[in-house]
VEXDREN-2710 file (C-alpha; in Angstrom, 1 decimal):
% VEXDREN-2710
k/r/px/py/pz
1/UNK/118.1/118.9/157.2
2/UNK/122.0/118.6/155.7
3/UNK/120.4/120.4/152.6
4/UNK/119.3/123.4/154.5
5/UNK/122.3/123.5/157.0
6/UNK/124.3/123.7/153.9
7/UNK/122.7/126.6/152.9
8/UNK/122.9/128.2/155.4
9/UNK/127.1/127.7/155.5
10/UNK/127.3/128.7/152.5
11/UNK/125.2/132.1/153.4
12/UNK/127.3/132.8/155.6
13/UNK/130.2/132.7/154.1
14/UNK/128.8/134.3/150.9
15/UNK/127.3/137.3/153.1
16/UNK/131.2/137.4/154.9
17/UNK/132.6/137.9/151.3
18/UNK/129.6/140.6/150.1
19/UNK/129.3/142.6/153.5
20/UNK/131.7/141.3/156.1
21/UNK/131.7/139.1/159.0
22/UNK/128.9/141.6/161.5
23/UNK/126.9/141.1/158.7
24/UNK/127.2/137.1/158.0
25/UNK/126.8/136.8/162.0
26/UNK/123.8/139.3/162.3
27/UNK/122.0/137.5/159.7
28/UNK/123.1/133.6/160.0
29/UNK/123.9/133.1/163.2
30/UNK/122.3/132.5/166.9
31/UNK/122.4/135.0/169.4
32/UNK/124.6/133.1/171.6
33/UNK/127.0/132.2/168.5
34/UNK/130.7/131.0/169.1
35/UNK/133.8/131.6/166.8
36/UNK/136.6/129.5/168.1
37/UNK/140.1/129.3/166.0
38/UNK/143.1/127.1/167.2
39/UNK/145.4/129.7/168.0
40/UNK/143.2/131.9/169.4
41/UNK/140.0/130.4/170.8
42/UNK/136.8/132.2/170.9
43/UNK/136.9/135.0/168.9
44/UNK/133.4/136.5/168.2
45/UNK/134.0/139.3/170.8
46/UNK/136.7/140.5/168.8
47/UNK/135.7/140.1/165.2
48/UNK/134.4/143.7/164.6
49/UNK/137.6/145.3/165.5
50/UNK/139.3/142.5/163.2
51/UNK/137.1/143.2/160.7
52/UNK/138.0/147.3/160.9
53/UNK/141.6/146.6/160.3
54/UNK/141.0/144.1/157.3
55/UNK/138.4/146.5/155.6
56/UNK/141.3/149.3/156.1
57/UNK/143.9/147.3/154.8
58/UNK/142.1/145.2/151.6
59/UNK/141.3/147.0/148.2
60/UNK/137.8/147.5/147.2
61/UNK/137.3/144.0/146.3
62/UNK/137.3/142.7/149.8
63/UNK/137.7/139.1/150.8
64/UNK/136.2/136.2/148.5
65/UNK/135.9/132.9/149.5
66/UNK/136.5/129.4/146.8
67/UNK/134.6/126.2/148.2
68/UNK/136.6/123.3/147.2
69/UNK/134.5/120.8/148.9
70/UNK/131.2/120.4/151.6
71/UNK/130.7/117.4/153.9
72/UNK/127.5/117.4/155.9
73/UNK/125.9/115.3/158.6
74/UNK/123.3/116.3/160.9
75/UNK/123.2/119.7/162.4
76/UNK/127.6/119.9/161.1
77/UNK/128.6/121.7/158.0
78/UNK/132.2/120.7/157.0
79/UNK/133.4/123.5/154.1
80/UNK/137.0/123.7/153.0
81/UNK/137.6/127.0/151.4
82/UNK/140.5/129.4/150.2
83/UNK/140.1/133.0/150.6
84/UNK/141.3/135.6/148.3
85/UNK/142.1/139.0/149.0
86/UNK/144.4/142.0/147.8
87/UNK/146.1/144.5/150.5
88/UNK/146.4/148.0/149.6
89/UNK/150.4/147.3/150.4
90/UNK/150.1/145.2/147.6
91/UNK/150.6/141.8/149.4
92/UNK/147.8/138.7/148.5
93/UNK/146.1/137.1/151.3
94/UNK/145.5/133.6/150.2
95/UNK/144.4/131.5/152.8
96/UNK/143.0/127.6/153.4
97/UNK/140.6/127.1/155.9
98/UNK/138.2/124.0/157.1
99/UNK/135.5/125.7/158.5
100/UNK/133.3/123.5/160.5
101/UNK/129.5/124.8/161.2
102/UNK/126.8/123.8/164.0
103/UNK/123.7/124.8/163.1
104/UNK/120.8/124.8/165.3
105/UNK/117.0/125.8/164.2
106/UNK/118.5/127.2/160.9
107/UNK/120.9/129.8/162.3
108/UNK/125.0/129.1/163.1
109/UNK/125.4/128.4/166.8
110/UNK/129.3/127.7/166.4
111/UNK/132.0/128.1/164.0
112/UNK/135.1/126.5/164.2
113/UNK/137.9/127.6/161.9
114/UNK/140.9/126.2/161.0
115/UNK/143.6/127.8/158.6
116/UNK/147.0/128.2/157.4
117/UNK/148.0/130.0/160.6
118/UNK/151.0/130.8/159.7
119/UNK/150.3/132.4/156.7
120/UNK/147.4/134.7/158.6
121/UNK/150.3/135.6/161.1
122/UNK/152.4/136.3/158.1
123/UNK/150.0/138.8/156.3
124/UNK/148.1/139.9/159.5
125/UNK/150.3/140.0/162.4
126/UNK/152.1/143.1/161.8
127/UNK/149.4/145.0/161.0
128/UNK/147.2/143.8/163.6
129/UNK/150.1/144.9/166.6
130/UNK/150.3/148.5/164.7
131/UNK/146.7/148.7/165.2
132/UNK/146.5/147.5/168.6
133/UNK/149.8/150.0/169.5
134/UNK/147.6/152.9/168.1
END
């Protein structure tokens, strides 16, 4: 079973980097998914107007993710991963994450992300408030 939840991580995060994260959830995930991140808890209910903002603000090559190592046991996927992406301002959004995956019956019933918070706030934040304000 750790071969096929594996696979299906690494769908997931492959299908984020091809056709964003709607996409990775609609096709890898359970209907009663969870996306939970340190700083800001569950997120799923949010990630289409996060994703919005990042498509308008990333050049045509999008977000790409680097696997630099996969631990699985079980129904949990352990990936660590740096993300790559260009903003149209011209800044780099180069992130680390640990992205730890339950899967259930071959679809992603929770995600939990960790990342260089700080670094997301950095290239993020200020965009993210100008949205909002608008």
């Amino acid at each position: 079973m750790p071969d096929r939840n594996v696979e299906v991580a690494l769908d997931f995060l492959n299908t984020m980097s091809r056709d964003g994260m709607t996409a990775a959830i609609n096709k890898c995930c359970t209907s009663n998914f969870a996306w939970w991140a340190p700083s800001q808890g569950e997120v799923q209910n949010a990630i289409s107007q996060f994703e919005i903002i990042m498509i308008d603000n990333m050049d045509e090559e999008g977000l790409t993710f680097t696997v630099k190592g996969i631990t699985a046991q079980d129904d949990r996927v352990a990936i660590e991963a740096e993300s790559h992406a260009k903003l149209k301002s011209g800044s780099r959004y180069n992130n680390h994450y640990h992205f730890l995956f339950i899967v259930a019956d071959g679809k992603i019933a929770r995600l939990n992300e960790y990342n260089d918070s700080l670094h997301s706030a950095e290239i993020w934040g200020a965009i993210m408030a100008a949205a909002m304000a608008d």
